[in-house]
Each structure stands twice: as structure tokens, then as C-alpha cells.
C-alpha positions as CSV (number, residue, x, y, z in Angstrom):
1,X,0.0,0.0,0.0
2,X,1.6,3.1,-1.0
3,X,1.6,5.7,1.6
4,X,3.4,9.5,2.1
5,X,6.4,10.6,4.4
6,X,4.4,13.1,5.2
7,X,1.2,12.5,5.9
8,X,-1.5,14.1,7.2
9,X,-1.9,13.7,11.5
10,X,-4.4,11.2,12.4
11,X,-5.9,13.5,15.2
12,X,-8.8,15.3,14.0
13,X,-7.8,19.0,13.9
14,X,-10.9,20.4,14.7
15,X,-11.3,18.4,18.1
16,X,-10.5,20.2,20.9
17,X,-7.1,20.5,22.8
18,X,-7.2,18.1,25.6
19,X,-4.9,20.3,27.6
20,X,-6.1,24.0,27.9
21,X,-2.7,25.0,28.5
22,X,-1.1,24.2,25.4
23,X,-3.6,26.6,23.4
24,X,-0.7,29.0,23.4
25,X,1.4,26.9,21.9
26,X,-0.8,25.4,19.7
27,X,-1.2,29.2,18.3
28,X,2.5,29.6,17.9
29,X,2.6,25.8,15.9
30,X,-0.2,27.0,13.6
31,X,1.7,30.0,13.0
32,X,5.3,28.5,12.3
33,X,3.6,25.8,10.5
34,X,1.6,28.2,7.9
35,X,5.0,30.2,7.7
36,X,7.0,27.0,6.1
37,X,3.5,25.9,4.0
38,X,5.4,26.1,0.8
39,X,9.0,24.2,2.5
40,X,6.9,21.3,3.5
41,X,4.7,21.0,0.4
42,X,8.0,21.0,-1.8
43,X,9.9,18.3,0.4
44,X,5.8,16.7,0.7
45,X,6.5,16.5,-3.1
46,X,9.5,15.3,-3.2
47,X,9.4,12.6,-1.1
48,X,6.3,11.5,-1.5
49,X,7.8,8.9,-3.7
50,X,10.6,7.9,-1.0
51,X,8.9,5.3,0.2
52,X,5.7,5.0,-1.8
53,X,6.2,1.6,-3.1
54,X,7.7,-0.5,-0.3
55,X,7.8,-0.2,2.9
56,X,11.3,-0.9,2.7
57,X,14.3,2.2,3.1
58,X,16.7,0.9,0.7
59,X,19.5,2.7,-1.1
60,X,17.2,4.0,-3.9
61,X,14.8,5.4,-1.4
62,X,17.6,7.3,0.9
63,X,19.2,8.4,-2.3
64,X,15.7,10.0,-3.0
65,X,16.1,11.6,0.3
66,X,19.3,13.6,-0.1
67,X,17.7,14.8,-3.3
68,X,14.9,16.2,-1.2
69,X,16.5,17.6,1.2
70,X,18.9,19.4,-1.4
71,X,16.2,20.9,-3.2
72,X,15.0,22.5,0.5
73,X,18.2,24.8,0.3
74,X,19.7,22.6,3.3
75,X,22.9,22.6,1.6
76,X,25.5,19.6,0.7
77,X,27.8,20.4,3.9
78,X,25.1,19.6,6.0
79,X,22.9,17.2,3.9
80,X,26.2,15.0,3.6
81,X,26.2,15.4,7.6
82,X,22.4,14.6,8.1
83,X,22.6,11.5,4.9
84,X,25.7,9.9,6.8
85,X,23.7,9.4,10.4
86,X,20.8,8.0,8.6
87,X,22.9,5.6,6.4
88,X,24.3,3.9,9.1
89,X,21.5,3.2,10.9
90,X,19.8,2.2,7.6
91,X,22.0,-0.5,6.2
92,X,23.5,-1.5,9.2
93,X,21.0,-1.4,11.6
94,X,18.1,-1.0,9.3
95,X,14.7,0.9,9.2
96,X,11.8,-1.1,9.1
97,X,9.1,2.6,7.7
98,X,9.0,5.4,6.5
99,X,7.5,6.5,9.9
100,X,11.0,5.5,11.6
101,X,12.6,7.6,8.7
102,X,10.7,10.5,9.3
103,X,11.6,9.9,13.1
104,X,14.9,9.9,12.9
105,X,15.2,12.8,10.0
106,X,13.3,15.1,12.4
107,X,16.1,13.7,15.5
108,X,18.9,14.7,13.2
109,X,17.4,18.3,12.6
110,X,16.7,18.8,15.8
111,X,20.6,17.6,16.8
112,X,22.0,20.0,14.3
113,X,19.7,23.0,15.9
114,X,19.9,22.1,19.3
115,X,23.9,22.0,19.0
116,X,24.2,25.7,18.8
117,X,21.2,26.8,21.1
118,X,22.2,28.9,23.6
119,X,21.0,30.9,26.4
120,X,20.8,34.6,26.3
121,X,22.4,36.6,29.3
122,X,20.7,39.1,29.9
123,X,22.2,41.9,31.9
124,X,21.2,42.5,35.8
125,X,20.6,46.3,35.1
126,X,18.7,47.9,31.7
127,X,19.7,48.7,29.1
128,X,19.9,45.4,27.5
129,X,21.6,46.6,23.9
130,X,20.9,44.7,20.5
131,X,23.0,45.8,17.4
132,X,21.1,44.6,14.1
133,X,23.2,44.4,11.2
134,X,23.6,42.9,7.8
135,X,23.7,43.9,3.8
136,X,20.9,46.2,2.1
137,X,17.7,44.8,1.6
138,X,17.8,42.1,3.6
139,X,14.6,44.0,6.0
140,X,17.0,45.2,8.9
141,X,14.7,48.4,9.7
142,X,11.5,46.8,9.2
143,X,12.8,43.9,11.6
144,X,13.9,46.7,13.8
145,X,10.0,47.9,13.7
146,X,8.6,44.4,14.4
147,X,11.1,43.6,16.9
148,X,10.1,46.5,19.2
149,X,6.6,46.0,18.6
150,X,7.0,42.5,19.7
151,X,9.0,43.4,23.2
152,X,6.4,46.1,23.5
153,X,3.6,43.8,23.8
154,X,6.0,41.5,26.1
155,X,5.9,44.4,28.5
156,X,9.2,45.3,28.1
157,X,10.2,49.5,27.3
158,X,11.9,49.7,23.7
159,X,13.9,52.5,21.9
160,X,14.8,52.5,18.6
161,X,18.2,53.9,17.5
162,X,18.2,55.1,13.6
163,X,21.5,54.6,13.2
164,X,21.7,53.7,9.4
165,X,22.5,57.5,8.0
166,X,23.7,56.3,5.2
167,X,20.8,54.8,3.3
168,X,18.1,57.7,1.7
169,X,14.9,57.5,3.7
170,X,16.0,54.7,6.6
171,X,15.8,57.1,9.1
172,X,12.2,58.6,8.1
173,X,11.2,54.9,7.7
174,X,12.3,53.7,10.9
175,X,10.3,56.5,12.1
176,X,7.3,55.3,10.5
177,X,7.9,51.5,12.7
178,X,8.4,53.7,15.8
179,X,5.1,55.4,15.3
180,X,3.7,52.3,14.7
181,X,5.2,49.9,17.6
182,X,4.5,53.0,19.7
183,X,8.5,53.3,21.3
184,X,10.7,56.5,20.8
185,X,13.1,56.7,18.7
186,X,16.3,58.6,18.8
187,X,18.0,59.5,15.6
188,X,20.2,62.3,13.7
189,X,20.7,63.7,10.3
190,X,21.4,61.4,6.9
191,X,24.6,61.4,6.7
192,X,25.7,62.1,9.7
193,X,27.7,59.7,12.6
194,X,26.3,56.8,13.4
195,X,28.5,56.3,16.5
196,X,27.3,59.8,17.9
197,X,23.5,58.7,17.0
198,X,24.3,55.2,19.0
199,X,25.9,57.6,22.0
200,X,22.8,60.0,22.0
201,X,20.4,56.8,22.1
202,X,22.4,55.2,25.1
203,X,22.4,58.3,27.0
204,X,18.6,58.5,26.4
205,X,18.3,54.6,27.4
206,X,19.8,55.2,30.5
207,X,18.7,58.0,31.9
208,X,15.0,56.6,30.7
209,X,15.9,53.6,32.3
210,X,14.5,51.6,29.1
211,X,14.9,47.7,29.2
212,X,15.9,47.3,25.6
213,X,17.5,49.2,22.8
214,X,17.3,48.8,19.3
215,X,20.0,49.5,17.1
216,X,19.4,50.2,13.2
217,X,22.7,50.1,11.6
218,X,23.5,50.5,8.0
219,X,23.7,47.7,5.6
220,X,27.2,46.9,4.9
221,X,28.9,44.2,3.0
222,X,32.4,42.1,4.7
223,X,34.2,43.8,1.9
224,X,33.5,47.0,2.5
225,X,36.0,48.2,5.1
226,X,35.0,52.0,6.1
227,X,31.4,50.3,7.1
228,X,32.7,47.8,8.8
229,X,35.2,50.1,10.8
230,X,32.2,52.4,11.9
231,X,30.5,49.0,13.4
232,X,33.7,48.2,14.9
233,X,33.8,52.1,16.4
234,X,30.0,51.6,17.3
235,X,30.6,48.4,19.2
236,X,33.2,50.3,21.2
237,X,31.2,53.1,21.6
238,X,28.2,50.5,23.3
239,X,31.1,48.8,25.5
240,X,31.8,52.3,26.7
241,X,28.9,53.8,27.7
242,X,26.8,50.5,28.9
243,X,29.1,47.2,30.7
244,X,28.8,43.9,28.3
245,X,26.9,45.8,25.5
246,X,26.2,45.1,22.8
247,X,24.3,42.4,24.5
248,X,23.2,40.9,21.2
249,X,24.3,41.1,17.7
250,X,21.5,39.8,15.3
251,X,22.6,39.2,11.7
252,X,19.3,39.7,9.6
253,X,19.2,37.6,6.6
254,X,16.8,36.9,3.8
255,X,15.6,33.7,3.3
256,X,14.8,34.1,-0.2
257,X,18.2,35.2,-1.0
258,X,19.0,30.9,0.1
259,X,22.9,29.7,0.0
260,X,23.3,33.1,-1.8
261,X,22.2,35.0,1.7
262,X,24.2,32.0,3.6
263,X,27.8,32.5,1.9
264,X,27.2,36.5,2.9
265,X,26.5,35.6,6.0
266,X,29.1,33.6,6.9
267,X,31.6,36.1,5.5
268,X,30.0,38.7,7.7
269,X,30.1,37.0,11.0
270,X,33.9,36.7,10.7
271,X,33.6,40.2,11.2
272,X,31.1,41.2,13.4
273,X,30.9,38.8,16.0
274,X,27.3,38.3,15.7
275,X,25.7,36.2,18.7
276,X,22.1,35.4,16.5
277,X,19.9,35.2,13.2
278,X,17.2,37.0,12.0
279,X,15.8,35.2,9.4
280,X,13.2,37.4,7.0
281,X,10.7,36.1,4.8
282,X,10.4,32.5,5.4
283,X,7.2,32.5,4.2
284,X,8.1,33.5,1.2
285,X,10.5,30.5,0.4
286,X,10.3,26.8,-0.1
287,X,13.6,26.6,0.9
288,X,12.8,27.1,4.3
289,X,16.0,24.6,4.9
290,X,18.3,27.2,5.1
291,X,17.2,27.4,9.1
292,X,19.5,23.9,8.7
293,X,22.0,25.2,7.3
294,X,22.4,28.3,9.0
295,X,23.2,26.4,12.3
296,X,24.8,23.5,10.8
297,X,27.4,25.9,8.7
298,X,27.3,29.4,10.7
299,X,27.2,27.9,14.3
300,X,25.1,30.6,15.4
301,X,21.2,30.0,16.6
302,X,17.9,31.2,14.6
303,X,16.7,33.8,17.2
304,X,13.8,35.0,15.6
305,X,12.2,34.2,12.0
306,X,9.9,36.9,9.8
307,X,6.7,34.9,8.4
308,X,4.6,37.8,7.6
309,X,4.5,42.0,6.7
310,X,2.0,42.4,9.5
311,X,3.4,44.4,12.6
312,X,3.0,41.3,14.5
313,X,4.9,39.1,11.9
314,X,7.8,38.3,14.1
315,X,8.3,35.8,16.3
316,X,10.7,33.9,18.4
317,X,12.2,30.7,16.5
318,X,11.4,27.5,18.5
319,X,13.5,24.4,16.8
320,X,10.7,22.0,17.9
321,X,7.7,23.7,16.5
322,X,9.9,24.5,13.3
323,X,10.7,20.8,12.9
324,X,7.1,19.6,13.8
325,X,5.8,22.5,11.3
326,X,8.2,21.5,8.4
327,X,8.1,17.4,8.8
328,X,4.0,16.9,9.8
């Protein structure tokens, strides 16, 4: 009887949740899961024929697999990685399903993305600094926008720093985000210092006694080395004025862009000591694999994923609910 990888859960989706508790969750599942709709119907696809046929994983039907997994924009560093582990427990230990396949390819993703969780530290007295940073058009000042919409409505007080002067209209845009996620924003002319910008919103942020600041910064390719010495001079100015800051550096990356957006990325954290991802428009790919890849190849954590334009578009990436979301 032929049947798919991926099928459809057995549990009636409009029955109720047996646990009242897990409604939030159940919210955030729904959410992640419409965000990587077209990932899983592309690796649905795919591997619908992996073990259509026979219930038998054989060379053919793992073969299939890597192909699958491939075409998700995983990458061959870490497909090879991910291929290997299931191999060897194939043909030497065998795999009696498909369901045990599926089982064990969702074990291995979550080993890759559990390998480079790690906890924030937070710091014992506000203001908790986050630098976002990254090349043009990858959605750094709309992130910034959702971002401190998203504290906001965690309870936590927000300022935005516009500290991309270089780009025309990033500072009146920001602006528009602050309106909207209802924070201040402190910025200066186009054109003008960035690190000055950064000490004015510090300043503010203490005094203010705001939890968290956001930090716009200018997009900025590896190679370009007067950008990437203002960063530098910006980092230094955060360390001065506030102890451990910048308490986070969040790369923002596109995941449209795929292994394109990865090989910038990994050029740019050599650089800029970035601590997390932000990955933008993963609802717009079906090569939502790149969340794979980025941990498997970077080293460095998905913090928070885009799957939306709505203000409230941005959410906190969990590896089990993306895993659940991409593989159910």
C-alpha cells in the first residue's frame, strides 16, 4: 500500500485541545507551521515517492532523500552530515518505515539546531543593547519595527536607535515603525555619525531607564572596510557607555536570497561577532532549509524568523515547533 512521508496527523484537527494550557502553543505551531506551508509542500513532493512503493528504506529510497532535502536549500555540507547518520543506521541497523525515517530525519534536525542553542544573558541592570546588522535589503529596519513591537507587547520598554544615516529614507522609515510599535526613537541627520547617533540613544536609554534598545545600523557588505570600521567604532562606543553591550548582535538575513544570503553571511560573521539570526521572509521561500543550514554551517542560533508584513509578523524561532511545522 503506498503511503506519504508526510502525511496528514491522524488526530482530528478540529477536536478540541485536551490540555487547555497548550492553546498558546498550539497558536505559535499554527503560525510557524503556515510560515514554512510552501518548504513542507515542496519536500511533501519530493518525497512522496521515498517510500511509496515499499515499505522498505533501501538505497534507492535514501538516495531519494538527499535529493529532497537538497532541493530544501539545506545545503550539501550539511545534507552530507544529516545522509551519513541516517545511512548507518539504515544498512546497518536497518529501518523497518518510512515512519521511523521520518523519526529519525526530524532527531537529526533537531541535533544540528539544538547543537548551537544557547542561552541569552541578559544583563542585571537595563539597558539590554541589540545591534542589528547585515547587507541592504535584507529587512534590517522593518525587523527593527517588528522587533520592538514584539518586546512592547512583552511588557518590556523599547527605543529605537536610527542609526543607518547612510541609506536615503532609513531614518524617516524607521520612524514610521516607531510610530507604529509605539516606542521612541532617537536618531540624527542622513549622513551624519552613526556612532554619535548610538551615544545620543544610550544616554537616552539610560537616563529613561529603558529595558531594551534597538539599534538600526546601515547595511554593509564584509568587503567594504570603512562600514565595517564604523560598526567596529560603534561596538566600542556601546562597550563604553553601557558594561557587556552590545548584549546581542543579530545578523538579519533573507531567506529568499538561500545559500546566496548563507555564503554573505558567513563572510559577515567573521567580522562582526554576531551572537544570532534573523531570518526574513520565510514565508516567502520553499527553501525554508536554510534554518539547517544556517546552524549547521554558521554555528550561530535562529533567534527570531519573519513569516509575515503584519506588525505582528515576528516571532521567536522555536526548533521543535519549526521541525514539527516542516516534517507533519
Amino acid at each position: 500500500m503506498a503511503f506519504s512521508l508526510f502525511g496528514k496527523r491522524d488526530q482530528d484537527p478540529a477536536q478540541p485541545s485536551e490540555n487547555p494550557k497548550s492553546e498558546g502553543k498550539t497558536g505559535f505551531f499554527d503560525r510557524m507551521k503556515q510560515a514554512v506551508t510552501r518548504t513542507r509542500e515542496s519536500l511533501a513532493g519530493s518525497l512522496a515517492s521515498v517510500v511509496a512503493l515499499t515499505r522498505e528504506v533501501d538505497d534507492a529510497s535514501l538516495d531519494d532523500l538527499e535529493f529532497a532535502l537538497l532541493a530544501s536549500d539545506i545545503g550539501a555540507s550539511t545534507t552530507n552530515d544529516i545522509m551519513a547518520n541516517l545511512r548507518e543506521r539504515a544498512l546497518r541497523q536497518g529501518i523497518s518505515s518510512g515512519a521511523e525515517l521520518k523519526h529519525l530525519l526530524k532527531a537529526e534536525l533537531l541535533r544540528i539546531l539544538s547543537s548551537v542553542a544557547k542561552p541569552i544573558t541578559h544583563p542585571a541592570a537595563p539597558p539590554e543593547v541589540i545591534l542589528l546588522v547585515g547587507v541592504n535589503g535584507t529587512g534590517k529596519t522593518t525587523t527593527s519595527g517588528k522587533l520592538a513591537a514584539m518586546f512592547r507587547r512583552e511588557g518590556h520598554s523599547v527605543l529605537l536607535c536610527a542609526a543607518d544615516t547612510f541609506r536615503a529614507a532609513a531614518i524617516e522609515q524607521l520612524e514610521v515603525w516607531a510610530q507604529r510599535s509605539d516606542v521612541a526613537l532617537i536618531k540624527t541627520k542622513q549622513g551624519g555619525d552613526p556612532s554619535a547617533a548610538l551615544y545620543d540613544a544610550l544616554a537616552a536609554a539610560k537616563a529613561r531607564a529603558t529595558g531594551i534598545l534597538l539599534v538600526d545600523t546601515a547595511g554593509r557588505l564584509h568587503t567594504k572596510s570603512d562600514l565595517m570600521q564604523e560598526l567596529d567604532k560603534m561596538t566600542r562606543t556601546a562597550a563604553r557607555q553601557v558594561e557587556g553591550s552590545p548584549h546581542q548582535t543579530l545578523l538579519v538575513i533573507d531567506a529568499t536570497t538561500g545559500q546566496n544570503g548563507l555564503q554573505q553571511a558567513r563572510l559577515f560573521t567573521e567580522a562582526a561577532r554576531v551572537t544570532g539570526i534573523v531570518l526574513t521572509k520565510l514565508d516567502g521561500t520553499a527553501k525554508g532549509g536554510i534554518v539547517i543550514a544556517i546552524a549547521h554551517e554558521l554555528g550561530l542560533p535562529v533567534s527570531f524568523v519573519g513569516i509575515g508584513e503584519k506588525l505582528e509578523d515576528l516571532i521567536p524561532f522555536d526548533p521543535n515547533s519549526f521541525v514539527d511545522s516542516l516534517l507533519d
